[in-house]
N, C-alpha and C positions, 0 to 999 in steps of 0.2 A: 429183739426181746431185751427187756430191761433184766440186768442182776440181781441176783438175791438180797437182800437189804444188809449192807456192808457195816457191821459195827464202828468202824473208827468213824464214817458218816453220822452214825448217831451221837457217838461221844463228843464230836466236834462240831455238831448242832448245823453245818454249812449243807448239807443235801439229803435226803434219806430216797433211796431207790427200792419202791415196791415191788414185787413179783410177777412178772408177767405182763401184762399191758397195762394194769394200774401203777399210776407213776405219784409222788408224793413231793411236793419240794418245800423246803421249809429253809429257811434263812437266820441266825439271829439277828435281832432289830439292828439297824444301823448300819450294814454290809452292805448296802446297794439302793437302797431307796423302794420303791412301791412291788417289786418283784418278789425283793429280800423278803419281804411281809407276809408274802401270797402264798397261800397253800391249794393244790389242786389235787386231787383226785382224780385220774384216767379210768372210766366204766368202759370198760371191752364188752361186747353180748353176754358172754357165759359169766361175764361176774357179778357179784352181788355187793352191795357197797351200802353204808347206812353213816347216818351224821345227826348225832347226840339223838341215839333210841337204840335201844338193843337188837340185832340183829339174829334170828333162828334161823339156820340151816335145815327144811323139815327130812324126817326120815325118808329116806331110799334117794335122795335130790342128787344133782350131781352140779356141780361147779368149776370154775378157774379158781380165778381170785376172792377170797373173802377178806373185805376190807370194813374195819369201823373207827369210826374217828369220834371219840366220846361217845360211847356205846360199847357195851359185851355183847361178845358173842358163843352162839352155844350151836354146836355140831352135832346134831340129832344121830341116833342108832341109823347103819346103813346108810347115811347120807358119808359122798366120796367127793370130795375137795382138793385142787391142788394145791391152794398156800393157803394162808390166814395172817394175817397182820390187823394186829387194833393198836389204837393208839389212845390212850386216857382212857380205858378199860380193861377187862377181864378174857380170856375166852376159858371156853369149856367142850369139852371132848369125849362125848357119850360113849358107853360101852357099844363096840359094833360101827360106829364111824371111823373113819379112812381119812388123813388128811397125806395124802401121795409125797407134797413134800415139807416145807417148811412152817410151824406155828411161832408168830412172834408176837408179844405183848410188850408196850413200852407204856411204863404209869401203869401195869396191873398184875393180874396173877395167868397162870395158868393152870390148869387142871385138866389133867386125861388121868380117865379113868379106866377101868380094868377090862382089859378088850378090847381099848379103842389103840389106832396105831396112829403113829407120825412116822412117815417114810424118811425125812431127814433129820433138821435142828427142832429142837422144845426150844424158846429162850423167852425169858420174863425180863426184862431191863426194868429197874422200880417195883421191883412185884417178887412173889413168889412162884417154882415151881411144884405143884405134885405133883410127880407121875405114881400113880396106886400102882400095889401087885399085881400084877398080871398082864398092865398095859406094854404099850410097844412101841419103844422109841429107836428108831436105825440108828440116828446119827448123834448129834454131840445136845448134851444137855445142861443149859447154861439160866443162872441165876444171879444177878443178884439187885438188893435194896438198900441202899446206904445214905448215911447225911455226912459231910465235910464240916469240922466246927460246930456241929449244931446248926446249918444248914441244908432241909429237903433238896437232896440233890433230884429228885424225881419231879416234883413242884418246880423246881427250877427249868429243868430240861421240857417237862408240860409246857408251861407260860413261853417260852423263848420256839416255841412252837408254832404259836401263832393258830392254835385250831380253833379259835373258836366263828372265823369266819370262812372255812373251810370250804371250797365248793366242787362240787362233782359236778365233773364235766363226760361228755358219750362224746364219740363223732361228730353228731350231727350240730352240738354248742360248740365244738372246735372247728368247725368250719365257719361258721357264724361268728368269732373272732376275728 
């Protein structure tokens, strides 16, 4: 099982480790050549995974991993997820959805709303968080959106990312490698 997506990895742009059998790797340019460049996405069966279109978790659904790479994602009432991670969007956290353990946005916002829980971390990297009255965060709830100098440090951390040729791969295209 891969680790929970490790902050100082993201700040330091050299690896980012998704949740559960979705795996992410992102390099900045120059560190290695054609790999350093490459972003993949691992689809396990129970996860749901989307690239540049908005993804909906619909009501009562249940899931692993929700993963969006330039796309928001929204977690319908009664739909119960174990993580969320988007990358260059939004997510959203309907009254009555369950995300068991961690929601992470990097380049967006997040928002849970009143009734809805996160059983561990909220965290927005580039973005904002609301958690509304009555919603229900277990574990640590973190924010923040900043520029260095007058430079989008979010913009910056997107671009050195490398999403925009991002590819999802299942088992059966990784044997086929």
């Amino acid at each position: 099982m891969v680790p929970s997506l490790p902050l100082a990895a993201v700040l330091s742009l050299h690896a980012l480790a998704l949740p559960g059998r979705g795996e992410f790797l992102a390099q900045a340019s120059g560190t290695g050549g054609d790999e350093a460049d490459r972003c993949v996405i691992q689809k396990g069966p129970h996860d749901l995974v989307s690239r540049d279109a908005p993804l909906v978790v619909p009501e009562n659904a249940h899931a692993e991993d929700v993963v969006a790479v330039r796309g928001d994602v929204t977690v319908r009432r009664g739909a119960v997820v174990k993580k969320v991670v988007v990358l260059a969007g939004s997510v959203r956290i309907e009254s009555g959805a369950t995300v068991d353990e961690d929601v992470i946005a990097i380049g967006g916002d997040v928002r849970v709303a009143p009734g809805a829980k996160v059983g561990k971390t909220a965290m927005a990297i580039g973005g904002r968080l609301d958690a509304r009255p009555g919603s229900h965060i277990e574990g640590s709830s973190l924010a923040f959106d900043f520029s260095i100098d007058g430079m989008d440090v979010k913009a910056k951390v997107l671009k050195e990312l490398h999403l925009e040729g991002c590819e999802i791969e299942t088992e059966q295209t990784a044997e086929k490698r």
